[in-house]
C-alpha positions in Angstrom: -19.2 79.4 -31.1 -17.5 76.1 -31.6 -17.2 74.7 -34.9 -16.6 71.0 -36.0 -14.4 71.0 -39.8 -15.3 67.1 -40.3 -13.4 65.4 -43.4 -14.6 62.2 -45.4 -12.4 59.5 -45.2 -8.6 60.5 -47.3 -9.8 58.7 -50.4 -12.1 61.3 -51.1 -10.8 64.7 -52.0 -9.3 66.8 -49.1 -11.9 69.6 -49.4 -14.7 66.9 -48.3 -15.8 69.2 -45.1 -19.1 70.2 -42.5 -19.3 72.9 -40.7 -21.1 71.2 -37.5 -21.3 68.1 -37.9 -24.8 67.7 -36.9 -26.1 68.6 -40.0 -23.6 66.4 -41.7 -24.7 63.2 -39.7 -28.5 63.3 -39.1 -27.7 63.9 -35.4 -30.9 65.9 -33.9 -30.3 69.9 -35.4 -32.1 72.4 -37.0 -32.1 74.5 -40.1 -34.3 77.3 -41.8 -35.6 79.9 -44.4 -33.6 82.8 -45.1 -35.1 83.3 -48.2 -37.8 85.4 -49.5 -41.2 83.2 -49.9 -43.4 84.0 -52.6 -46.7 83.0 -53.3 -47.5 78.9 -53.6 -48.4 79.9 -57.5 -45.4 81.8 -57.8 -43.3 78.6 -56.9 -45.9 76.5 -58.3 -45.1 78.2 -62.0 -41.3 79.0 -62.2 -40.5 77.8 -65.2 -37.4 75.5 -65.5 -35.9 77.1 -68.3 -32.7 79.7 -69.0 -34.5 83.1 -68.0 -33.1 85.9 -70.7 -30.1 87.5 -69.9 -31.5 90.9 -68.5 -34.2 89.5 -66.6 -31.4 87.9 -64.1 -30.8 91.1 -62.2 -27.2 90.4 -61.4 -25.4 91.9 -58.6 -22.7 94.4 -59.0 -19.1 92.8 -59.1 -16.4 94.1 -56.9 -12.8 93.4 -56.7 -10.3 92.9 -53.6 -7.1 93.8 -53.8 -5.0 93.3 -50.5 -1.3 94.7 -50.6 1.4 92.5 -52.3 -1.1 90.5 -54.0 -0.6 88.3 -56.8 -3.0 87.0 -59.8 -6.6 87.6 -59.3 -8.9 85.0 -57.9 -12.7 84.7 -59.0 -15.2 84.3 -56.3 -19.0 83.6 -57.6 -21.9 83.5 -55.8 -24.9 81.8 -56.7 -28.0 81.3 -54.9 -31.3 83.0 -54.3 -32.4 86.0 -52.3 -30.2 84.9 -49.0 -26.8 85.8 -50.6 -29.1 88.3 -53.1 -28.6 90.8 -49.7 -32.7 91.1 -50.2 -33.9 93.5 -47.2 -30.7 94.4 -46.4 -29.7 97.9 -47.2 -27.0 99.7 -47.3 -24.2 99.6 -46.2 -24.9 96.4 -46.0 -23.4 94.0 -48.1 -24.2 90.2 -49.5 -22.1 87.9 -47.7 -20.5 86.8 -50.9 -19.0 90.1 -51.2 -17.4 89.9 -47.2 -16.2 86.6 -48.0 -14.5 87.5 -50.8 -12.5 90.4 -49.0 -11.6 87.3 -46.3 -10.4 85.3 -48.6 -8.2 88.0 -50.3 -6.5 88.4 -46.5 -6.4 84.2 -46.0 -5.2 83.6 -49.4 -2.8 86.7 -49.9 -4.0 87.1 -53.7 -6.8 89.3 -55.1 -9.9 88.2 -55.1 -12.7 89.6 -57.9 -16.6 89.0 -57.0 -19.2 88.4 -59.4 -22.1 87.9 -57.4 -24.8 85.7 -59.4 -27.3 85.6 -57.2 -30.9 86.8 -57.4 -33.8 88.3 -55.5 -37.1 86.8 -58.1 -38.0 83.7 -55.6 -35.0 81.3 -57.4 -35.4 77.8 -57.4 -33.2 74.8 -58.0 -34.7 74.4 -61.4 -34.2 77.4 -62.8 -30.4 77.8 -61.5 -29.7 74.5 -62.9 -31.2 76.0 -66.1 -29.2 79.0 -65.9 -26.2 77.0 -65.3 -26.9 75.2 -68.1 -27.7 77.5 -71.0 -26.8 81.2 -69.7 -23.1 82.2 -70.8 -23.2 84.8 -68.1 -23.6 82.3 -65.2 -22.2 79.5 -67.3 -18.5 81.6 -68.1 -18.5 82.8 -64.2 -18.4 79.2 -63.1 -16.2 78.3 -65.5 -13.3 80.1 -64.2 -14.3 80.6 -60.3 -11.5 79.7 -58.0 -14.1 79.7 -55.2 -17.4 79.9 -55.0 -20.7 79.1 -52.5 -24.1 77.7 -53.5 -27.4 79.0 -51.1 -30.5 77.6 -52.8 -33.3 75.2 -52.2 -35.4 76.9 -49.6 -37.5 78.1 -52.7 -38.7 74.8 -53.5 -38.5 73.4 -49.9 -40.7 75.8 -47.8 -41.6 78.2 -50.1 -44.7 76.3 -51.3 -45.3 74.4 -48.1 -45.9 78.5 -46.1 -49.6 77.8 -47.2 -50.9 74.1 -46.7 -49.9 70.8 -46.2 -46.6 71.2 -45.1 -45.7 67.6 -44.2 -46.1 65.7 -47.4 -45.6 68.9 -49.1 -42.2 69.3 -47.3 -40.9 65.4 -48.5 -41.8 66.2 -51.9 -39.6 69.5 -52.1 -37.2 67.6 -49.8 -37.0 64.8 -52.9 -37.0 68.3 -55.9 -33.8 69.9 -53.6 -31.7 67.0 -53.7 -32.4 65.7 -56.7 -31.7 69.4 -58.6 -28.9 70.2 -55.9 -26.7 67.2 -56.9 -27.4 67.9 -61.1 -26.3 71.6 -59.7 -22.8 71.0 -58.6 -22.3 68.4 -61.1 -22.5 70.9 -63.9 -20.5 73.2 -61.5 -17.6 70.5 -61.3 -18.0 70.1 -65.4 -17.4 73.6 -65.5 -14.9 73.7 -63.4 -13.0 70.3 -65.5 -11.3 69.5 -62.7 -9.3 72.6 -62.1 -8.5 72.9 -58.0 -11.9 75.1 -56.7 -13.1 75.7 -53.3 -16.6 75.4 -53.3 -19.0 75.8 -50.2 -22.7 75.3 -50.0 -24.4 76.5 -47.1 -27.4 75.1 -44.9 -30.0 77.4 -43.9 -30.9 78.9 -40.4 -34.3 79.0 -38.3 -36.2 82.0 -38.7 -39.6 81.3 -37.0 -38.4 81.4 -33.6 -39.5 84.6 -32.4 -41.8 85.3 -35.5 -44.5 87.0 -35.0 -46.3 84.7 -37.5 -46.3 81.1 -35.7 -47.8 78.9 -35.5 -50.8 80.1 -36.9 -49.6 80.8 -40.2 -49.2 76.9 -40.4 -52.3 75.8 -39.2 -51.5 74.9 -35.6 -53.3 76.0 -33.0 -52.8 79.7 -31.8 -52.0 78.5 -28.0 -48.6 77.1 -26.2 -49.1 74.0 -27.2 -49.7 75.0 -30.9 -46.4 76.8 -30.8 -44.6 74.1 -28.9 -45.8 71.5 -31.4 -45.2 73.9 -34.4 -41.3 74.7 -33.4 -41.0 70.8 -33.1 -42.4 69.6 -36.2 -40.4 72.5 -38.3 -37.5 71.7 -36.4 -37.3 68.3 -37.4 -38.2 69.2 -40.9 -35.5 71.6 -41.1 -33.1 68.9 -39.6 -33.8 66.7 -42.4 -33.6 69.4 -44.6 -30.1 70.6 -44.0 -28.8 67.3 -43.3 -30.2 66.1 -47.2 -27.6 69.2 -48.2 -24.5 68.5 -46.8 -25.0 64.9 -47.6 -25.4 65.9 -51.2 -22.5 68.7 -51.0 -20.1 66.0 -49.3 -21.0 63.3 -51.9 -19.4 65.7 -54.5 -16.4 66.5 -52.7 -17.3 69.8 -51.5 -17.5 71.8 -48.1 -21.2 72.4 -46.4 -21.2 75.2 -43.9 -23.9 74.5 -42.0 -25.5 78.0 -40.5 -28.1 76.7 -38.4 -26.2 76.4 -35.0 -24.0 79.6 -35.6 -27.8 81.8 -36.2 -29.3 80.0 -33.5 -26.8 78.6 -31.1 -25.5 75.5 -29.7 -28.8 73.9 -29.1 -30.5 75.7 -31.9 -33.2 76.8 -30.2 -32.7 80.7 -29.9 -34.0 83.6 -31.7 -31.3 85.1 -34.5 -32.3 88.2 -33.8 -30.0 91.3 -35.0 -28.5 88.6 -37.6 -31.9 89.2 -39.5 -33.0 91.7 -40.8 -36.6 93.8 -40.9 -38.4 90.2 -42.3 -37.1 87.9 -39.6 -35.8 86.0 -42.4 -33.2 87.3 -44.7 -29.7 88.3 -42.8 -29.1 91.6 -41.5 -25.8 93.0 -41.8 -24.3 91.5 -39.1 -25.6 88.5 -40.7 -24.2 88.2 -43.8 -20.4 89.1 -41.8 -21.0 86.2 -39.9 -22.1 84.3 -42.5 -18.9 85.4 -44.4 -16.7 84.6 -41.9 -18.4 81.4 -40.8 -17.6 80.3 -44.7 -13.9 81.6 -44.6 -13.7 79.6 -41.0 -14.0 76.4 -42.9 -10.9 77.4 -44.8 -9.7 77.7 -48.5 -9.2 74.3 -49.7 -8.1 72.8 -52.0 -6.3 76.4 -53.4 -3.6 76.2 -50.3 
């Protein structure tokens, strides 16, 4: 699949990137849910405070060594249950763990993972808490060379699954951005300016092919329903991923935007065998092309 590596303007810092540029310019695209979606009270009642330490159910770290290799670079992965590999077994791996082996062979230097991610219906809040107050997540990002961001659908669709979507999907639209942009400003303040190749990703359409549209949503169960269903989620989604790479680009830093590489070039098709048994979290094939859609955009600024 084509891809579109679009840069800001050379006043702004050289990482400044989009994968597809659709969802960097609010030209017609479309997005979705690859996490897991819990119940409206569940997202409803997340606090937004630092969870304790062993409630955060870390994934494993790994390391990546390739031959000749120098000092050790530190990938982190943060995010909800997308990179959290949820319903994806073994061997299966979370895409944060692929990309760190692709960076290893693109960078020449080792490459240790600590993947922060989690699989308890994250929001935008409570990472921005976490970031905040937790000295696991708060020492990771402090010395990550690279690292990618995939979060937001909790607070975007999550809640809107069960009733009114459309003013329900605004106001989570309003939650994302505003928590996304405090997000990777505490990420850069952690990171005090040292060079750090950051990449937030956009998220994919899983409803097409689902066995639960549109009636799930309240549309009519007929043609029509689902017609008018795919279209008014579509341009939700749209919206949606175009709010995050504006956001991501605003603070000098790469959006990989996964909607056209799950769903193809007019973002339209099933994804298929890129998700897994819930037609919404990536398979394994998934979360490889995921890895190497994020390596595609490069390692920049670190080379």
């Amino acid at each position: 699949m084509s891809q579109f590596l679009n840069s800001r303007p050379a006043t702004a810092m050289s990482a400044l990137a989009c994968i597809a540029f659709a969802a960097c310019g609010g030209v017609a695209t479309q997005s979705a849910r690859p996490t897991e979606h819990p119940p409206a009270s569940l997202a409803a009642s997340t606090p937004a405070v630092a969870l304790p330490t062993q409630s955060l159910h870390v994934l494993p770290s790994t390391s990546v060594k390739p031959s000749g290799s120098g000092l050790k670079l530190q990938l982190v992965g943060l995010g909800d249950s997308m990179p959290g590999a949820l319903d994806c077994s073994a061997p299966c791996r979370s895409f944060v763990d692929v990309y760190g082996e692709l960076a290893a062979e693109g960078l020449g230097q080792p490459v240790a993972v600590t993947n922060l991610a989690t699989n308890d219906g994250l929001t935008t809040d409570v990472l921005l808490q976490r970031l905040r107050t937790d000295p696991i997540h708060r020492q990771a990002v402090a010395g990550a060379d690279l690292l990618t961001l995939s979060i937001g659908n909790n607070d975007w669709e999550g809640p809107c699954y069960w009733a009114g979507h459309a003013a329900c999907f605004e106001a989570g639209l309003a939650t994302v951005e505003r928590n996304l942009g405090l997000i990777l400003d505490e990420v850069l303040a952690l990171r005090a300016g040292a060079p750090t190749a950051i990449r937030v990703t956009t998220q994919y359409d899983t409803w097409i092919g689902s066995s639960g549209t549109p009636g799930d949503w309240g549309f009519p169960a007929t043609d029509a329903g689902l017609a008018e269903f795919h279209s008014a989620f579509k341009a939700a989604l749209t919206k949606y991923n175009a709010m995050v790479c504006r956001v991501a680009v605003a603070h000098g830093v790469v959006c990989v935007d996964l909607a056209p590489v799950f769903n193809g070039p007019h973002l339209d098709d099933d994804a298929g065998d890129l998700l897994g048994p819930d037609h919404a979290h990536p398979s394994k094939a998934g979360h490889e092309l995921i890895a190497s859609t994020i390596a595609g955009a490069g390692f920049e600024p670190l080379r």
